[in-house]
C-alpha atoms as a printed R data frame, in Angstrom:
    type eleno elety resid chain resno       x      y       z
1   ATOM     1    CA   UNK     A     1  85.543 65.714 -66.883
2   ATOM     2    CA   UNK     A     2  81.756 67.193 -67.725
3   ATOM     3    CA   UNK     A     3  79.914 64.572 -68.896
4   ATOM     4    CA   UNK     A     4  76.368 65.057 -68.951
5   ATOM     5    CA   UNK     A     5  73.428 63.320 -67.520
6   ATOM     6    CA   UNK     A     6  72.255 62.664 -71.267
7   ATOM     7    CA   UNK     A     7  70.290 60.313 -73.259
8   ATOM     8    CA   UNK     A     8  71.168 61.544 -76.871
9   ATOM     9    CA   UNK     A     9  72.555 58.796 -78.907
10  ATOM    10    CA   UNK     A    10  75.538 59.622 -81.182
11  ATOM    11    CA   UNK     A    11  75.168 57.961 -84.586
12  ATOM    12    CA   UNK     A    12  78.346 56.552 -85.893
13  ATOM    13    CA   UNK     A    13  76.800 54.221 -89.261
14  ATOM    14    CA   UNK     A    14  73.447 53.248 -90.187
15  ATOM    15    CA   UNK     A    15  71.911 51.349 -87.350
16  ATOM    16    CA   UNK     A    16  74.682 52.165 -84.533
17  ATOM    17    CA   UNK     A    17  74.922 54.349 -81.832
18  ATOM    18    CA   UNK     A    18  77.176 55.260 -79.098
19  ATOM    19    CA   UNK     A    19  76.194 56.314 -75.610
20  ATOM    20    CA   UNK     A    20  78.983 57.754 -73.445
21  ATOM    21    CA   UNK     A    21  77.338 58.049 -69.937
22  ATOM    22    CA   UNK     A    22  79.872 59.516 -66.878
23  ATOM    23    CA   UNK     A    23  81.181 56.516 -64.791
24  ATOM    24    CA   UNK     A    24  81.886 57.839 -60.990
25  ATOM    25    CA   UNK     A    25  84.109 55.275 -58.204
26  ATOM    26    CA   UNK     A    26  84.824 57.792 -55.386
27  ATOM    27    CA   UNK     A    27  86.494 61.519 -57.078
28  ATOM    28    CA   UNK     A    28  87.426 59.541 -60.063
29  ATOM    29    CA   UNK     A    29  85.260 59.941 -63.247
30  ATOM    30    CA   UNK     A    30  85.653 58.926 -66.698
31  ATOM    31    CA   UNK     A    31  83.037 57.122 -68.997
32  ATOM    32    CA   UNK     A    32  80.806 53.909 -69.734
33  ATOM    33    CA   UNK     A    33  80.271 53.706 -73.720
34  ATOM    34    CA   UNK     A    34  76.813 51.626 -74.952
35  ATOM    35    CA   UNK     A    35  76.378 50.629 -78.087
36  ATOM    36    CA   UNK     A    36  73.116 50.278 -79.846
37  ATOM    37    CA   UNK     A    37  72.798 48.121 -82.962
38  ATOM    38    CA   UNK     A    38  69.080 48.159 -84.869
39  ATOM    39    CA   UNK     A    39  68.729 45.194 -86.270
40  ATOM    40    CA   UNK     A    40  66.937 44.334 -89.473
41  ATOM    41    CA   UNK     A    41  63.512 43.478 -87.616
42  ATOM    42    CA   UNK     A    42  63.837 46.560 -85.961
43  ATOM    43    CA   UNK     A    43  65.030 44.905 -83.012
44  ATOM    44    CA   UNK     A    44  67.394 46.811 -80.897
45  ATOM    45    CA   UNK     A    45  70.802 44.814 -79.582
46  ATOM    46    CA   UNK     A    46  71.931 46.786 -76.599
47  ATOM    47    CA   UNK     A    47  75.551 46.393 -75.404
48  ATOM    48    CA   UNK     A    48  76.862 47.771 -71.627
49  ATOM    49    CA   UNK     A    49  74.031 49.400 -70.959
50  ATOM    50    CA   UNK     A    50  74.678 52.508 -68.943
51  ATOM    51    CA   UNK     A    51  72.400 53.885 -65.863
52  ATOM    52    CA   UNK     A    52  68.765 53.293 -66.588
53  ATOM    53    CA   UNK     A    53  66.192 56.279 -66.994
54  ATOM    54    CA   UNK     A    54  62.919 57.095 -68.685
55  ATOM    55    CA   UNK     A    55  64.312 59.440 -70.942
56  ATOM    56    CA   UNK     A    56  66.873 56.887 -72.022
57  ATOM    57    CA   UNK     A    57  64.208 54.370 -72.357
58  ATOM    58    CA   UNK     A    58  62.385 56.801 -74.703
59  ATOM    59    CA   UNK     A    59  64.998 57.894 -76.826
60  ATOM    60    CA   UNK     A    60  65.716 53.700 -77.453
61  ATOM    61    CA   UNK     A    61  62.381 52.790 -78.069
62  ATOM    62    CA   UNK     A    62  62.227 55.959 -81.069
63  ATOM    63    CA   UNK     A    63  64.967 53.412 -82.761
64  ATOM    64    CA   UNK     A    64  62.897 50.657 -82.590
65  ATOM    65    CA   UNK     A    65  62.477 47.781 -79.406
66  ATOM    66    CA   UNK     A    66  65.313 47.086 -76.948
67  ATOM    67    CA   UNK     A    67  65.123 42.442 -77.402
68  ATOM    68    CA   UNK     A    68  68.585 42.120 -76.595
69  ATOM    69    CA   UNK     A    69  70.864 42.968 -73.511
70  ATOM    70    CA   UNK     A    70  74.454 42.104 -73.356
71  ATOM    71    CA   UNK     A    71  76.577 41.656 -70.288
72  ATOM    72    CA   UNK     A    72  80.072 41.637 -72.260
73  ATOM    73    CA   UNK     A    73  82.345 40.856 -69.419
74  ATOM    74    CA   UNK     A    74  82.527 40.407 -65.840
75  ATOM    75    CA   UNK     A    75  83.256 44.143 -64.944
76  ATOM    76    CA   UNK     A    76  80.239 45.676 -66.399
77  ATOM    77    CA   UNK     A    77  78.113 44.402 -64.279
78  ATOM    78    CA   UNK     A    78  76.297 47.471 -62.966
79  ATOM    79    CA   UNK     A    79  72.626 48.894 -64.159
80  ATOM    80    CA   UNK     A    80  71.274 45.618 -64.561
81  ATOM    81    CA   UNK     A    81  67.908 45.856 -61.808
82  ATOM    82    CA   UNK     A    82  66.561 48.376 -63.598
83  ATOM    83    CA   UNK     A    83  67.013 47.148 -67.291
84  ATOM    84    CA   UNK     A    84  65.332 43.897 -66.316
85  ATOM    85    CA   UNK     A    85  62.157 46.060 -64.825
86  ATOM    86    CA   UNK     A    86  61.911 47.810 -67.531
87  ATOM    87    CA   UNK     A    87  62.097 45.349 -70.231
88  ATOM    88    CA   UNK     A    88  60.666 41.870 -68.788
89  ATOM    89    CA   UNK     A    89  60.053 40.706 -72.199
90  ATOM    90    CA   UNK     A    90  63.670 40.795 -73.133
91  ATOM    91    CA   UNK     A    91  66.701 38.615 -73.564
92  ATOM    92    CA   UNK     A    92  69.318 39.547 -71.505
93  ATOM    93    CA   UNK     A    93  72.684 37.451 -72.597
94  ATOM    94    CA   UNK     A    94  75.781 37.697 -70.336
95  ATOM    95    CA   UNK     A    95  79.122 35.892 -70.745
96  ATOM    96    CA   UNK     A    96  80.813 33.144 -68.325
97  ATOM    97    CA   UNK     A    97  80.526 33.980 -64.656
98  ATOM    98    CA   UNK     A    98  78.090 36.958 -64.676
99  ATOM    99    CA   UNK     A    99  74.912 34.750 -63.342
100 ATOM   100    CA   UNK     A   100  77.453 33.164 -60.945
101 ATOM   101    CA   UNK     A   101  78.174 36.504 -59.574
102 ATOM   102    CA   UNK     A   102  74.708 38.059 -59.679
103 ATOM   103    CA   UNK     A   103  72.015 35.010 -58.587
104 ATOM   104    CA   UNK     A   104  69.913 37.830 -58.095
105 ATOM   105    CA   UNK     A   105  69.886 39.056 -61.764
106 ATOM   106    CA   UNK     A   106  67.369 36.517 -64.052
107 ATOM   107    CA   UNK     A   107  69.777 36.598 -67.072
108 ATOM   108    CA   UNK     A   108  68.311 34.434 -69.805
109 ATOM   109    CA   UNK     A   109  71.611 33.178 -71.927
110 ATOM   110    CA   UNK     A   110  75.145 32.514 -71.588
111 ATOM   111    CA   UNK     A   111  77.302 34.276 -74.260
112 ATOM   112    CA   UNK     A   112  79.818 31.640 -76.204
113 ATOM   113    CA   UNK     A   113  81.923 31.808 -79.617
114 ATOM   114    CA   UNK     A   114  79.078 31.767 -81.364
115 ATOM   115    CA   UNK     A   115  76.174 34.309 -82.030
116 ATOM   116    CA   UNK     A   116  72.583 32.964 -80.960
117 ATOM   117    CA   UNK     A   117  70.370 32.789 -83.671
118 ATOM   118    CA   UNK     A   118  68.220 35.788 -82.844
119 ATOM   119    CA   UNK     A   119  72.043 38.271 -84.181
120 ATOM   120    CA   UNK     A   120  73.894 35.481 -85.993
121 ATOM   121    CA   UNK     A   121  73.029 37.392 -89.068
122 ATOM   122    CA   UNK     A   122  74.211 40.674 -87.432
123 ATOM   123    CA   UNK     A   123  77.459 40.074 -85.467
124 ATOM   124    CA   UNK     A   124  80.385 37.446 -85.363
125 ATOM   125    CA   UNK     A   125  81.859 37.253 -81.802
126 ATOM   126    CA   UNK     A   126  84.806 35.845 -79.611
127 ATOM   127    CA   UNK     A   127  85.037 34.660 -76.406
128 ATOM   128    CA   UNK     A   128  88.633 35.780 -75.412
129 ATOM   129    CA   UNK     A   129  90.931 33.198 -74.418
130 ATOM   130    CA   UNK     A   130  93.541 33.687 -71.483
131 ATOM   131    CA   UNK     A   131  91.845 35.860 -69.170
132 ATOM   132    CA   UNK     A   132  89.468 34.042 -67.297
133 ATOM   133    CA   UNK     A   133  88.563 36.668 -64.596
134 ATOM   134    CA   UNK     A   134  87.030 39.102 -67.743
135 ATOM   135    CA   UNK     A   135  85.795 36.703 -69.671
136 ATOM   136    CA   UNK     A   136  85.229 39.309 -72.459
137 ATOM   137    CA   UNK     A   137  83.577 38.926 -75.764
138 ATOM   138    CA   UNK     A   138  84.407 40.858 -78.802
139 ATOM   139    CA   UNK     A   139  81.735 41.431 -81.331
140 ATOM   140    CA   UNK     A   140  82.352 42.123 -85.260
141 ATOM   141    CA   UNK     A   141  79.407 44.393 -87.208
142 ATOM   142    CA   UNK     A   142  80.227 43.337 -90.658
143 ATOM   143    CA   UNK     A   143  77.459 46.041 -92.277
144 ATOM   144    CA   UNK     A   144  78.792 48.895 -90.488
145 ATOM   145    CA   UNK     A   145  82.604 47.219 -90.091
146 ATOM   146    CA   UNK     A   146  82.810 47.996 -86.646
147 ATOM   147    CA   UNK     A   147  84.307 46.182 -83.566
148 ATOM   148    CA   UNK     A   148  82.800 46.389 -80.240
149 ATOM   149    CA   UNK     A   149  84.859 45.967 -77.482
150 ATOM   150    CA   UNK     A   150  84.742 46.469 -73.597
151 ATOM   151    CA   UNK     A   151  88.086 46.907 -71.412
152 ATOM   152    CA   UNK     A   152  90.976 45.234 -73.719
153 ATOM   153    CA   UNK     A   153  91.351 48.453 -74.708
154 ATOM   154    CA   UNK     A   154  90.826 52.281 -73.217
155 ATOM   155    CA   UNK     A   155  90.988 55.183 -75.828
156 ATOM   156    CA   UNK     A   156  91.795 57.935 -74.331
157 ATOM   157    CA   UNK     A   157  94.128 59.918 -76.729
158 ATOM   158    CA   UNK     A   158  93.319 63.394 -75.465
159 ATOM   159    CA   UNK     A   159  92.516 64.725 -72.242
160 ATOM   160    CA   UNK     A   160  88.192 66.211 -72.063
161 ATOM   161    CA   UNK     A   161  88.737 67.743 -69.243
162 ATOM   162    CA   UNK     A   162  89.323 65.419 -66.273
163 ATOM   163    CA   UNK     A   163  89.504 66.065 -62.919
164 ATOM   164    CA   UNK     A   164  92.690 65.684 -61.007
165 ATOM   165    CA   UNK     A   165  91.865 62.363 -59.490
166 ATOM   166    CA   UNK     A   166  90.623 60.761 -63.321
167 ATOM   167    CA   UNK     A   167  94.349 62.040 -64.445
168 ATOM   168    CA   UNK     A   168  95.988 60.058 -61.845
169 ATOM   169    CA   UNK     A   169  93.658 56.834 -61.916
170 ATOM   170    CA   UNK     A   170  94.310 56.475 -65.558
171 ATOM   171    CA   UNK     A   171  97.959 57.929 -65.585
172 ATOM   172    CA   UNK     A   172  98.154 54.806 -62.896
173 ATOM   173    CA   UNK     A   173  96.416 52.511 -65.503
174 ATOM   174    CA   UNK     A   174  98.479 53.527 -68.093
175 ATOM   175    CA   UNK     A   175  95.729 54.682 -70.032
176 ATOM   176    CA   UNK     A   176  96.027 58.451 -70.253
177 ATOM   177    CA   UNK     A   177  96.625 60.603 -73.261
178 ATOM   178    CA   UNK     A   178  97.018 57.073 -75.007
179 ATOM   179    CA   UNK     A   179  95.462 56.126 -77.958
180 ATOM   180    CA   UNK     A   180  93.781 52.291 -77.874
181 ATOM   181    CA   UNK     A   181  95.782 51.127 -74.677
182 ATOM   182    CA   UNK     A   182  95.598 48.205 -72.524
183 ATOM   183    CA   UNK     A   183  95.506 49.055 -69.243
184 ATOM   184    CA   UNK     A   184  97.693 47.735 -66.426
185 ATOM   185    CA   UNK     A   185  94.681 46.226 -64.489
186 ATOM   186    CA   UNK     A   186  93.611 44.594 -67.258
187 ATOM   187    CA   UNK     A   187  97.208 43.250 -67.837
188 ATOM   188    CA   UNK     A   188  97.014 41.983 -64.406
189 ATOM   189    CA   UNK     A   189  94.678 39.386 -64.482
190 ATOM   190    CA   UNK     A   190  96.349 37.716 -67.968
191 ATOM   191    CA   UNK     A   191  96.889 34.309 -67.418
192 ATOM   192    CA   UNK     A   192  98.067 33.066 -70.674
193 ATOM   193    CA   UNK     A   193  99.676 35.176 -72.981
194 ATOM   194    CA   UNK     A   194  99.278 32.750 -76.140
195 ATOM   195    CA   UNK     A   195  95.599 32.534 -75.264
196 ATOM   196    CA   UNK     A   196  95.065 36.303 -75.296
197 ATOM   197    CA   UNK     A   197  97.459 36.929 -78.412
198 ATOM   198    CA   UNK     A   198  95.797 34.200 -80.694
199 ATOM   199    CA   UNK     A   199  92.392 35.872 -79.646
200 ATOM   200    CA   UNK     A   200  93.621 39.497 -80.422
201 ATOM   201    CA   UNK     A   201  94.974 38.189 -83.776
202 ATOM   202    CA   UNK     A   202  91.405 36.345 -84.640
203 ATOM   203    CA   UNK     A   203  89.575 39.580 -83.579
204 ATOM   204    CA   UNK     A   204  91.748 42.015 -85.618
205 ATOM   205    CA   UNK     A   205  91.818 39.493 -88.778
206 ATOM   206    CA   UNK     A   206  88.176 40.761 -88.864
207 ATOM   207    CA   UNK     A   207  89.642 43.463 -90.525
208 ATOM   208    CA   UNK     A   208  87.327 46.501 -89.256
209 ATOM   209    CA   UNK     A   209  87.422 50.114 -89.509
210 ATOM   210    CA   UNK     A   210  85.995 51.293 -86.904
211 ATOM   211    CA   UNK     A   211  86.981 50.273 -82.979
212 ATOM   212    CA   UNK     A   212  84.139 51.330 -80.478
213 ATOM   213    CA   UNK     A   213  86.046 51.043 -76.778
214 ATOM   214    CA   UNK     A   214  84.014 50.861 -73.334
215 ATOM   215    CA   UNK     A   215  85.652 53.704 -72.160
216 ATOM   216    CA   UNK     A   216  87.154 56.522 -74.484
217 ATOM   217    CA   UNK     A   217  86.342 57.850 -78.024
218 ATOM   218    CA   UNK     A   218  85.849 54.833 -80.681
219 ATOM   219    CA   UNK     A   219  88.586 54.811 -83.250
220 ATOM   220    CA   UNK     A   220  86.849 55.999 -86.714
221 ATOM   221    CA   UNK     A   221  89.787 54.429 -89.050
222 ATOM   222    CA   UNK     A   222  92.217 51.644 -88.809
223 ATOM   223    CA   UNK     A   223  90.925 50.155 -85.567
224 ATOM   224    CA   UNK     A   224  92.307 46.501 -86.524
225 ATOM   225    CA   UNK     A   225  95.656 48.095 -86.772
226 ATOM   226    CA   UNK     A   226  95.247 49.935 -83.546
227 ATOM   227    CA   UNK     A   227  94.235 46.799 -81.202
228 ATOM   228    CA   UNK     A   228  97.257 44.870 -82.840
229 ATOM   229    CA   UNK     A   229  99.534 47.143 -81.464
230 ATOM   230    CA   UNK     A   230  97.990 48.298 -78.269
231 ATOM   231    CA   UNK     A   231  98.683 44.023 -77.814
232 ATOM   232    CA   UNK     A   232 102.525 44.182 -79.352
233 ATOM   233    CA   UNK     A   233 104.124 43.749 -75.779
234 ATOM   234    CA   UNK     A   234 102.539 39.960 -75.823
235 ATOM   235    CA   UNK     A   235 105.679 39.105 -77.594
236 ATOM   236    CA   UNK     A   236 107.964 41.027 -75.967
């Protein structure tokens, strides 16, 4: 896969933008999506960051002034040193286990069901029940009806051009040349399966359009649909 070393921000709706930055372990490579919400203070909300640099710094601050860092599950845990360097005055938010994990890291907030008062105008969110080693939280952009999500779902409907290691990795996940799939890993660490499917079913009653995915292309249309079925083995 070619990704490039980029900082250009794709705009998806008024006040939201999409990063795709490459993601190397080893031979394998794929993506890390952030997402960039401006919020009505010109504020910026900054989810997943990816890899730190000037340039990206620059091309943020043109949108307006990175406040808010999320941490939106225990896997994306990487970047963070240089985020806080840059941006001391910030609040950096992180969700159930992420400051247990990282000591080192001065995160500011725990992430719960419900927004903190500097987005609670901007997002609804949900703590997702049943997996306890994730702890991932879904966020709901009512203005631009978009869902943000992490790793309960990969979209990776059509191959970019990945190298022969990223084929097998995600062929082994389950994850490639599918559209909005859960991958095996994930499925792994589920530890209660009514948990997980009455959070699924309070994120997609949300009833959004669009479905922006940590790694992969977000879904444009019909996202609510797609996560409802990626989630249909649950009651199997």
């Amino acid at each position: 896969m070619s990704l490039s070393e980029t900082s250009v921000l794709t705009l998806h709706a008024p006040n939201l933008w999409t990063l795709a930055h490459p993601l190397r372990l080893g031979l394998v490579e794929f993506d890390h999506v952030m997402t960039v919400v401006q919020l009505d203070d010109d504020q910026l909300w900054i989810h997943s960051p990816v890899t730190y640099s000037p340039a990206l710094a620059q091309a943020l601050e043109a949108l307006g002034t990175p406040a808010f860092f999320v941490a939106p599950n225990t896997f994306h845990d990487l970047y963070w040193k240089a985020w806080f360097e840059a941006y001391p005055q910030a609040r950096f938010y992180a969700v159930p286990g992420v400051r247990e994990a990282h000591t080192e890291l001065p995160f500011t907030d725990v992430l719960t069901n419900k927004p903190p008062t500097e987005w609670r105008d901007a997002f609804d969110q949900h703590l997702v029940g049943g997996v306890p080693k994730i702890n991932e939280i879904a966020f709901f952009h009512p203005t631009s009806n978009s869902a943000i999500l992490t790793d309960l779902v990969f979209n990776y409907e059509t191959d970019p051009g990945f190298n022969f290691a990223t084929r097998c990795m995600l062929k082994m996940a389950g994850t490639y040349n599918r559209r909005c799939a859960v991958s095996r890993l994930l499925r792994l660490y589920l530890r209660d399966k009514a948990a997980v499917q009455r959070s699924i079913d309070e994120i997609a009653d949300w009833d959004f359009e669009r479905l922006i995915v940590g790694h992969g292309q977000p879904l444009e249309t019909k996202g609510h649909h797609a996560l409802r079925q990626a989630y249909a083995f649950l009651s199997h």
